[in-house]
VODO-420692 format. One line per field, with one value per atom (N, C-alpha, C): residue in one letter; atom name; x, y, z. Coordinates in Angstrom, 2 decimals, padded with zeros to 5 digits. Layout:
! residues N
code	(A|...)
site	(CA|...)
X	(X|...)
Y	(Y|...)
Z	(Z|...)
END
This chain:
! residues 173
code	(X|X|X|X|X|X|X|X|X|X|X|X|X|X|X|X|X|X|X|X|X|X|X|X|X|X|X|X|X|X|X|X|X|X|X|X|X|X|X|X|X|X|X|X|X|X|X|X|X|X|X|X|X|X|X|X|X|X|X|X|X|X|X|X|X|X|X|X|X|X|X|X|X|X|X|X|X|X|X|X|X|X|X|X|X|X|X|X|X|X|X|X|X|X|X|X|X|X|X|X|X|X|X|X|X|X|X|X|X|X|X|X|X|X|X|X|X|X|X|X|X|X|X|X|X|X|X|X|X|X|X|X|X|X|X|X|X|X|X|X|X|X|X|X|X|X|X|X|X|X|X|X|X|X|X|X|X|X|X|X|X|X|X|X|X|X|X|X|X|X|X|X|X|X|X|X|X|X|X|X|X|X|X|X|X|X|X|X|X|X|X|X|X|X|X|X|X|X|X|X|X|X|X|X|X|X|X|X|X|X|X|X|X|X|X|X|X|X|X|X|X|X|X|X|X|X|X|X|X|X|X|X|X|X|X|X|X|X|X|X|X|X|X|X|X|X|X|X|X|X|X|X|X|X|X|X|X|X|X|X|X|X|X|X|X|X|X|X|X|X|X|X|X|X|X|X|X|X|X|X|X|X|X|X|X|X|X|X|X|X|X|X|X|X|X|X|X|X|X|X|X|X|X|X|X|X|X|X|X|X|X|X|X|X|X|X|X|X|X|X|X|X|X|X|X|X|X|X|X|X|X|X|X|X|X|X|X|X|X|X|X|X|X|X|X|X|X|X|X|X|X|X|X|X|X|X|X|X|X|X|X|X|X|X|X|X|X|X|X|X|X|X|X|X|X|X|X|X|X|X|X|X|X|X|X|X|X|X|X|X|X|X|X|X|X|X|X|X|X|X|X|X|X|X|X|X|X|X|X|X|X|X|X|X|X|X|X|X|X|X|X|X|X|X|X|X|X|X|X|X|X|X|X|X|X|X|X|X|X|X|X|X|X|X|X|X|X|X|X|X|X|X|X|X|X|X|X|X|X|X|X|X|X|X|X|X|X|X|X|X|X|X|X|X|X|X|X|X|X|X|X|X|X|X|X|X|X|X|X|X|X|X|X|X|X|X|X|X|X|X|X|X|X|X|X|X|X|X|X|X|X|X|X|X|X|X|X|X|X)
site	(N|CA|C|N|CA|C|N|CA|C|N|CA|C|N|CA|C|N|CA|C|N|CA|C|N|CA|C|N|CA|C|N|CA|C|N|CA|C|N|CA|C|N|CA|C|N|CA|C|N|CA|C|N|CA|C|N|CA|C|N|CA|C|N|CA|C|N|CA|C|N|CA|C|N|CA|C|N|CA|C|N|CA|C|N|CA|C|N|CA|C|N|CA|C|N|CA|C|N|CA|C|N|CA|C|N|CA|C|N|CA|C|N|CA|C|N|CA|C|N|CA|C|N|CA|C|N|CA|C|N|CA|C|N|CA|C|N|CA|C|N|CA|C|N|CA|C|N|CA|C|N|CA|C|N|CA|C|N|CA|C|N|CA|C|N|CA|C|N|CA|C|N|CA|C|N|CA|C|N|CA|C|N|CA|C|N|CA|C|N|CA|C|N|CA|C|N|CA|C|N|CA|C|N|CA|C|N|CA|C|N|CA|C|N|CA|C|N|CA|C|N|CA|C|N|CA|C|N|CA|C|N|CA|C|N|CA|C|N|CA|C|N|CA|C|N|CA|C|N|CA|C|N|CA|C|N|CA|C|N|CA|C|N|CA|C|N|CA|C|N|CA|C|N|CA|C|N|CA|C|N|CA|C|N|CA|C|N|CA|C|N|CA|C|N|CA|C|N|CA|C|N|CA|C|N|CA|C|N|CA|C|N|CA|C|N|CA|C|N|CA|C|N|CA|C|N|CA|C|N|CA|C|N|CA|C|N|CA|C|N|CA|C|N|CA|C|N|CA|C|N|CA|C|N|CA|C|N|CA|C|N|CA|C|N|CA|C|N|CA|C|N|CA|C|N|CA|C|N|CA|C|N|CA|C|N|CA|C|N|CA|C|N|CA|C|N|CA|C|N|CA|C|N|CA|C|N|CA|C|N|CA|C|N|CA|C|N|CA|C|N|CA|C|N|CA|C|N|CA|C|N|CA|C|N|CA|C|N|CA|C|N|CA|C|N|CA|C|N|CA|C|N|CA|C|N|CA|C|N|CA|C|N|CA|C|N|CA|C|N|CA|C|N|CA|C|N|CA|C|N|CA|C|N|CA|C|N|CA|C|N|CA|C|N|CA|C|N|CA|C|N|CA|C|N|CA|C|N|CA|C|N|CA|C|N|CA|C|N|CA|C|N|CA|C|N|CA|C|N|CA|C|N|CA|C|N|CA|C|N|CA|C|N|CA|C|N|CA|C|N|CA|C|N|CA|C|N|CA|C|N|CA|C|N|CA|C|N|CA|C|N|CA|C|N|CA|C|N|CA|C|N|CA|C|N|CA|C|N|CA|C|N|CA|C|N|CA|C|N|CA|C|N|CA|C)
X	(-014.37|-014.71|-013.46|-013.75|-012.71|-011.73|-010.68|-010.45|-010.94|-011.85|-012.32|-014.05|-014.19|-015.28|-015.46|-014.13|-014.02|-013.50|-013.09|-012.60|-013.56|-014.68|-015.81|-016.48|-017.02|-017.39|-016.85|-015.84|-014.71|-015.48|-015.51|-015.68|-017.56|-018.05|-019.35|-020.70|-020.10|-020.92|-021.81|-023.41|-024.15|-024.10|-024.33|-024.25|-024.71|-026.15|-026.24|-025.42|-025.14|-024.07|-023.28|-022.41|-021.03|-021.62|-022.51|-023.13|-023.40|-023.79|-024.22|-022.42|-021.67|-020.14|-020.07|-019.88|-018.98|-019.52|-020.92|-021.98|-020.89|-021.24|-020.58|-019.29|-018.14|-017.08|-016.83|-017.68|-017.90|-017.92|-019.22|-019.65|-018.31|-018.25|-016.28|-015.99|-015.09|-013.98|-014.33|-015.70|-016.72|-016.35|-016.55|-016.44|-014.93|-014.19|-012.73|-012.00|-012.49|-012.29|-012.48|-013.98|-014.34|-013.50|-013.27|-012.63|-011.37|-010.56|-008.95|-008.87|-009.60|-009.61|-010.27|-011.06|-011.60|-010.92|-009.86|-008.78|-008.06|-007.39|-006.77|-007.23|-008.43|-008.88|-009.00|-009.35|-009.17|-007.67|-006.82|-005.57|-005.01|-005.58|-005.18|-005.50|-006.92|-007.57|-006.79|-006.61|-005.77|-004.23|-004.05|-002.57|-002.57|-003.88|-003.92|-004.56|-005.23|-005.67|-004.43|-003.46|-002.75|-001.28|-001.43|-000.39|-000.45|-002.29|-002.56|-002.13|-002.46|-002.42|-001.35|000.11|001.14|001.45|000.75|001.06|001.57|000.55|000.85|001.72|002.40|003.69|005.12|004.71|005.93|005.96|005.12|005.41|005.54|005.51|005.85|007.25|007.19|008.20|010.01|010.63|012.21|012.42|013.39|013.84|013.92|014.05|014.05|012.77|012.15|010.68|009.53|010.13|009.10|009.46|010.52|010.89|010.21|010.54|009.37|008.04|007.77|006.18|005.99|006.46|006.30|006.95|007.96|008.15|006.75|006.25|005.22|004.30|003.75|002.72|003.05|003.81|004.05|004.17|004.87|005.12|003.01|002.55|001.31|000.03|000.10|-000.83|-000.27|001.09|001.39|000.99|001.50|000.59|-001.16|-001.31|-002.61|-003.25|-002.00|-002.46|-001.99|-000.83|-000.07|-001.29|-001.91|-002.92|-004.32|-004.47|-005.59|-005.45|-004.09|-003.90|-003.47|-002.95|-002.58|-003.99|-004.62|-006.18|-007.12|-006.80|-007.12|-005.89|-005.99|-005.07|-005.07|-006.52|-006.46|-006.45|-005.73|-005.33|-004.00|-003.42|-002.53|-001.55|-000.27|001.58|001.17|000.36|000.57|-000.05|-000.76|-002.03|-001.35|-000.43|000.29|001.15|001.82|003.06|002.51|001.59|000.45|000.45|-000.30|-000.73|000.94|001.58|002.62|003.81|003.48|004.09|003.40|001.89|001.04|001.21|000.46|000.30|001.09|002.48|003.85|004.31|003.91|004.69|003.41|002.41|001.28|001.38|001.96|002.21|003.32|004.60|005.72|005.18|004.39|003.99|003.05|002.19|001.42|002.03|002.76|003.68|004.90|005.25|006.28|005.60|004.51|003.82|003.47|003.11|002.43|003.83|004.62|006.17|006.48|006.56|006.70|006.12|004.56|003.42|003.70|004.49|004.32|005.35|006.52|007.83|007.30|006.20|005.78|005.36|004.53|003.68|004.72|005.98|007.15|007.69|007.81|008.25|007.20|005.64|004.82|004.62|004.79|004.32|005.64|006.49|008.22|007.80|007.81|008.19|009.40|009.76|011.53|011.59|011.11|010.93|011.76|013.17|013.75|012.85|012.89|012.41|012.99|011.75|012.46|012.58|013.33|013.57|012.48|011.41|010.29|010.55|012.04|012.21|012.51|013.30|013.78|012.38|011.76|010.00|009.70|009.37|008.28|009.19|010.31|011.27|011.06|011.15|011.24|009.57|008.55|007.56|007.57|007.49|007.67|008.10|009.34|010.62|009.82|009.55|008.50|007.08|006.30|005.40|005.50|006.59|007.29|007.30|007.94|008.70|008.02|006.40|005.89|005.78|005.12|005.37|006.75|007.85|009.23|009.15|009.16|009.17|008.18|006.85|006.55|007.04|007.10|008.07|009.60|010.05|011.43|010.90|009.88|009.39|009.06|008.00|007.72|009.03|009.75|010.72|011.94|011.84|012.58|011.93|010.62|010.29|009.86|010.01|010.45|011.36|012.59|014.14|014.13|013.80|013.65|013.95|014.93|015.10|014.51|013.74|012.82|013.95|013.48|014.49|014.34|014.95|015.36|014.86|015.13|014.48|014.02|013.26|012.94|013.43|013.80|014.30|013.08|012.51|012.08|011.77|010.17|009.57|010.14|010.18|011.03|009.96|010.31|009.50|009.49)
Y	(-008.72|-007.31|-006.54|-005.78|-004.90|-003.70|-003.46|-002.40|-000.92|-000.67|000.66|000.17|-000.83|-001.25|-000.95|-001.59|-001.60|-000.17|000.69|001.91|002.85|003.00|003.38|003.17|002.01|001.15|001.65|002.25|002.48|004.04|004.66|006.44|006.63|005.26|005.89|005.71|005.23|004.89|003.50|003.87|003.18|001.83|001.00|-000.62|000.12|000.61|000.88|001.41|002.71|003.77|003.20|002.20|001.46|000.75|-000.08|-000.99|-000.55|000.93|001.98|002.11|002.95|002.96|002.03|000.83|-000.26|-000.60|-000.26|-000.50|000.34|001.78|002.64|002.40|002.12|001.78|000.43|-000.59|-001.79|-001.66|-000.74|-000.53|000.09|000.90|001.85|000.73|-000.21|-000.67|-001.52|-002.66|-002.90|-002.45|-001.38|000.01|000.01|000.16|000.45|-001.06|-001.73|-003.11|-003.89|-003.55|-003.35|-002.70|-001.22|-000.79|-000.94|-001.84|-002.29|-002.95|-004.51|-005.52|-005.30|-004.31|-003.97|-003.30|-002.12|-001.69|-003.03|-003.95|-004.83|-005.71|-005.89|-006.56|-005.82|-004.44|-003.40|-003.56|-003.58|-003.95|-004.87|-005.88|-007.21|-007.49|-006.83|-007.03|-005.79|-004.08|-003.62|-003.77|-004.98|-005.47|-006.51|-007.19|-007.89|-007.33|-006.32|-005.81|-005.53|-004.50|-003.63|-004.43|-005.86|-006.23|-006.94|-007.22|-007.38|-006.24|-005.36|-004.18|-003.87|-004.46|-004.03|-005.27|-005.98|-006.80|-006.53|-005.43|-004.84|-003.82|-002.80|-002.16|-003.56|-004.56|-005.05|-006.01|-006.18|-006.47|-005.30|-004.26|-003.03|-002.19|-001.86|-000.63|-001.44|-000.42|-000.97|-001.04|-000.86|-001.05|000.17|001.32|002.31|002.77|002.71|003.69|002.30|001.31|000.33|000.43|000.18|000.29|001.77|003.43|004.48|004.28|003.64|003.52|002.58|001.40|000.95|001.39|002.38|003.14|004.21|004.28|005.35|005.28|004.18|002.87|002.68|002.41|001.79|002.90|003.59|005.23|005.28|005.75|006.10|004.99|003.41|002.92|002.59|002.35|002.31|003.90|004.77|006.00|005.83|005.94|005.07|004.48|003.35|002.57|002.75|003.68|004.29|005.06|005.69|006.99|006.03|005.11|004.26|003.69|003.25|003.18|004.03|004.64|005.87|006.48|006.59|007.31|006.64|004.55|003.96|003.60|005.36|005.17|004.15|003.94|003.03|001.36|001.06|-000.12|-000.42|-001.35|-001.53|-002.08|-001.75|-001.85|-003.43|-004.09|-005.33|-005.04|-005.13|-004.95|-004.32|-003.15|-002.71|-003.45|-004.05|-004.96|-005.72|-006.82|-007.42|-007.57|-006.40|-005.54|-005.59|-004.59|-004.19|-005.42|-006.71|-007.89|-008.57|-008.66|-009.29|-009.10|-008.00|-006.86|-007.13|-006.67|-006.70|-007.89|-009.39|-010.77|-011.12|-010.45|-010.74|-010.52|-009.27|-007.84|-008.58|-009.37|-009.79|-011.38|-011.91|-012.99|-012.88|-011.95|-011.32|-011.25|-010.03|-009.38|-010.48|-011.38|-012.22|-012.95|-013.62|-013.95|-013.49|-011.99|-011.57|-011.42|-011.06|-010.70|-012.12|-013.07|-014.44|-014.60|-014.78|-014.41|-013.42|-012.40|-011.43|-011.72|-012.49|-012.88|-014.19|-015.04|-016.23|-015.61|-014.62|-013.80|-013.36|-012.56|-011.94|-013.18|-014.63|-015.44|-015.99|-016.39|-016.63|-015.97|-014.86|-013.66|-013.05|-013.60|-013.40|-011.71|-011.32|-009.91|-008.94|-008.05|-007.78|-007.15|-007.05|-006.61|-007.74|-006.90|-007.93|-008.74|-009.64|-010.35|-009.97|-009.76|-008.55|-010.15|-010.21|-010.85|-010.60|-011.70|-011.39|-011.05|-011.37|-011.42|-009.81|-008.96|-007.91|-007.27|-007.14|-006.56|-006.30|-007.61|-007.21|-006.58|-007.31|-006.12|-004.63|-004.06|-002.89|-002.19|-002.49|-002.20|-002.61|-003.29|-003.74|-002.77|-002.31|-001.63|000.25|000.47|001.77|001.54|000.16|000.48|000.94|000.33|000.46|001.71|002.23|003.69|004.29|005.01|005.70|005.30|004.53|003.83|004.00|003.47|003.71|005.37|005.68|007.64|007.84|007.85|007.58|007.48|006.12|005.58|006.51|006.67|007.80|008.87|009.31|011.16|010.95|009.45|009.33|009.55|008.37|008.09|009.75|010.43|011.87|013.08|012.45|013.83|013.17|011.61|010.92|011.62|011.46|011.83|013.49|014.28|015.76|016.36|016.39|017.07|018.45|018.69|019.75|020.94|022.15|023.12|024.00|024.10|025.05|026.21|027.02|028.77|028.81|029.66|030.08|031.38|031.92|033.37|034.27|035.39|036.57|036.82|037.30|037.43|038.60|038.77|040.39|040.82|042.25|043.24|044.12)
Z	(030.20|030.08|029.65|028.62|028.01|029.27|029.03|029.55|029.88|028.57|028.82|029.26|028.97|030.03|031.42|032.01|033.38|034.33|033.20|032.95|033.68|032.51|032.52|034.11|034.03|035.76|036.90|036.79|037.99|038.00|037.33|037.20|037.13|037.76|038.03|037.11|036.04|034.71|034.89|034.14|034.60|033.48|034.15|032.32|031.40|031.57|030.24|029.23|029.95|029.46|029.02|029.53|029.59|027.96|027.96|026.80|025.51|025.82|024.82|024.35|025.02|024.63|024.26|024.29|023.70|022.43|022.57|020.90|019.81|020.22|019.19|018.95|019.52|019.23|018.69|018.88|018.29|017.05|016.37|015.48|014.34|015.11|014.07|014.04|014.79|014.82|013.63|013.74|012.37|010.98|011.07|009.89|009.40|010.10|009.79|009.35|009.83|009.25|008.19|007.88|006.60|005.54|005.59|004.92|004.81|005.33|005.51|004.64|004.55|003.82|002.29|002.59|001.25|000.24|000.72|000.36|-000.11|000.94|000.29|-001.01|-001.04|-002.39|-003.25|-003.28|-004.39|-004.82|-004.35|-004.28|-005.48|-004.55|-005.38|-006.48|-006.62|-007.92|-008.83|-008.14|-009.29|-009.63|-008.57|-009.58|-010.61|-010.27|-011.20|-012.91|-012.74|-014.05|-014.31|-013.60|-013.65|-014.76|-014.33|-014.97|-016.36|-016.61|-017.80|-018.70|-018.42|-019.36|-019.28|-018.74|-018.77|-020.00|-020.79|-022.11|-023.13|-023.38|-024.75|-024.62|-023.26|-023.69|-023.50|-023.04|-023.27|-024.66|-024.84|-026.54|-027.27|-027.45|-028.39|-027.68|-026.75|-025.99|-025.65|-025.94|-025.44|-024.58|-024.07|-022.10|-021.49|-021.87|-021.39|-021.18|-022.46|-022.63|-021.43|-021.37|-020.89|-019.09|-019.34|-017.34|-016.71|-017.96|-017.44|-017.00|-017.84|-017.78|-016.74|-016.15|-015.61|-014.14|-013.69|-012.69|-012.14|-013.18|-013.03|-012.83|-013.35|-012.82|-011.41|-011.34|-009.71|-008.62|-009.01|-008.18|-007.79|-008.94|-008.88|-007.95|-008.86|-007.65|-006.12|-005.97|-004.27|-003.51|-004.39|-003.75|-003.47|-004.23|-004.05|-002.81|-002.76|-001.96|-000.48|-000.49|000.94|001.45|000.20|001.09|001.50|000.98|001.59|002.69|003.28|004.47|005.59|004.89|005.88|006.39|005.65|006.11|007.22|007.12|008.09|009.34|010.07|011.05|012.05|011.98|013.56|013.32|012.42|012.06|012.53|013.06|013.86|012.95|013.47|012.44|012.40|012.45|012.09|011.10|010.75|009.69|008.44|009.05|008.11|007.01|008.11|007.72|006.62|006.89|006.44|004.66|004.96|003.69|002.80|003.47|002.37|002.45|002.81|002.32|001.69|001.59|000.42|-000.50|-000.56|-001.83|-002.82|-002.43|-003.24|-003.67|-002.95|-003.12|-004.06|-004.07|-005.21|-006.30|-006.32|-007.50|-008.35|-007.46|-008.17|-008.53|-008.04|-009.12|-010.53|-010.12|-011.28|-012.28|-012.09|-013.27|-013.70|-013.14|-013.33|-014.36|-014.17|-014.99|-015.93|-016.49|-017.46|-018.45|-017.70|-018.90|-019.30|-018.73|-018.92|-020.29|-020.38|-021.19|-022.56|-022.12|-023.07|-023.95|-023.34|-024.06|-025.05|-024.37|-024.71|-026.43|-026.05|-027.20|-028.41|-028.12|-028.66|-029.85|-028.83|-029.90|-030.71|-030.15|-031.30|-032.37|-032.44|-033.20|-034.23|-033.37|-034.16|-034.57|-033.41|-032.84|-032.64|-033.41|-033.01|-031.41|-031.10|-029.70|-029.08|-028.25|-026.92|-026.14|-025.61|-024.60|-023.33|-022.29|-021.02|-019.99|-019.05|-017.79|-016.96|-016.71|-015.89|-014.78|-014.14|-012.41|-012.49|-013.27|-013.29|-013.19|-014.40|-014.70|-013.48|-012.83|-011.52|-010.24|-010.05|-009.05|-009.14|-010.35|-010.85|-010.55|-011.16|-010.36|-009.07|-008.39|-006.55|-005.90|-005.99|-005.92|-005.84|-007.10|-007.44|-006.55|-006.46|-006.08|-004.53|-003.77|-002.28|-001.99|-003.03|-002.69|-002.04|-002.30|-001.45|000.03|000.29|001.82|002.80|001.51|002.49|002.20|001.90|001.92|002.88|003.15|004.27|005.55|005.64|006.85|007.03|005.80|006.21|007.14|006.37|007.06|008.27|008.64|009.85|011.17|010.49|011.22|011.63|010.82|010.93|011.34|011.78|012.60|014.07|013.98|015.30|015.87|015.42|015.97|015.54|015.44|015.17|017.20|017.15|018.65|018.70|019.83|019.99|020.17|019.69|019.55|021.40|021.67|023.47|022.89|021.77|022.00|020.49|020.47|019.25|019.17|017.75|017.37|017.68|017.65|017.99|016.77|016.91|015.33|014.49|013.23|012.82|012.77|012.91|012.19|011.86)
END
């Protein structure tokens, strides 16, 4: 028997009642679970489109104009994907962790692969386009896609340690 089972039991509550509670919260916890993992495969699957279509700017674009686009890319779906979890609060810092060590060790084989691919393409095609370093490529998105999360986690962490102020000033008027 659960804790808030026995919780309940103690303060007078009849089984049913108690059975009825544990249904409905069964049911969320159900719900929110669903939507965790489902997030995560939306995920996986948009890093994997995400890095096809990152083909054709690395066969055309230089290193500057290509690492933008690909900062911005990444800035944009880890936002994305920070606010999809952030929204499923009641998922536990494991779950978290989880997620934002998959995700990313997925994201950097993907893309490792596709620049691999795209360089493969550069020399069939005898392309003047540089050939980019796949390990750099996917760091560089990883790195961008992170950012939001650790910005996140910064803000969290700084209004953790935010010492409560003793007086407040006196309104003007």
């Amino acid at each position: 028997m659960s804790t808030l089972q026995q919780r309940l039991k103690q303060k007078g509550w009849s089984d049913a009642e108690v059975a009825r509670v544990s249904n409905v919260f069964g049911k969320k916890v159900a719900k929110i679970k669903f939507v965790y993992w489902f997030s995560l495969v939306v995920a996986i699957v948009g890093n994997g489109i995400l890095s096809v279509v990152l083909v054709p700017f690395l066969l055309v674009l230089s290193s500057i104009a290509l690492y933008a686009i690909i900062v911005v890319i990444g800035l944009a779906f880890g936002s994305l994907f920070n606010l999809l979890l952030k929204d499923i609060e009641t998922a536990d810092q494991k779950q978290h962790v989880i997620a934002w060590v998959f995700i990313p060790a997925i994201a950097i084989i993907n893309i490792y692969f596709m620049t691999d691919m795209a360089n493969y393409l550069i020399k069939l095609l005898k392309l003047s386009n540089a050939l980019q370093d796949p390990f750099f490529v996917s760091i560089v998105y990883v790195f961008s896609f992170s950012m939001p999360y650790l910005m996140a986690l910064a803000r969290k962490q700084m209004e953790k340690s935010e010492m409560p102020r003793a007086y407040s000033y006196p309104p003007i008027s």
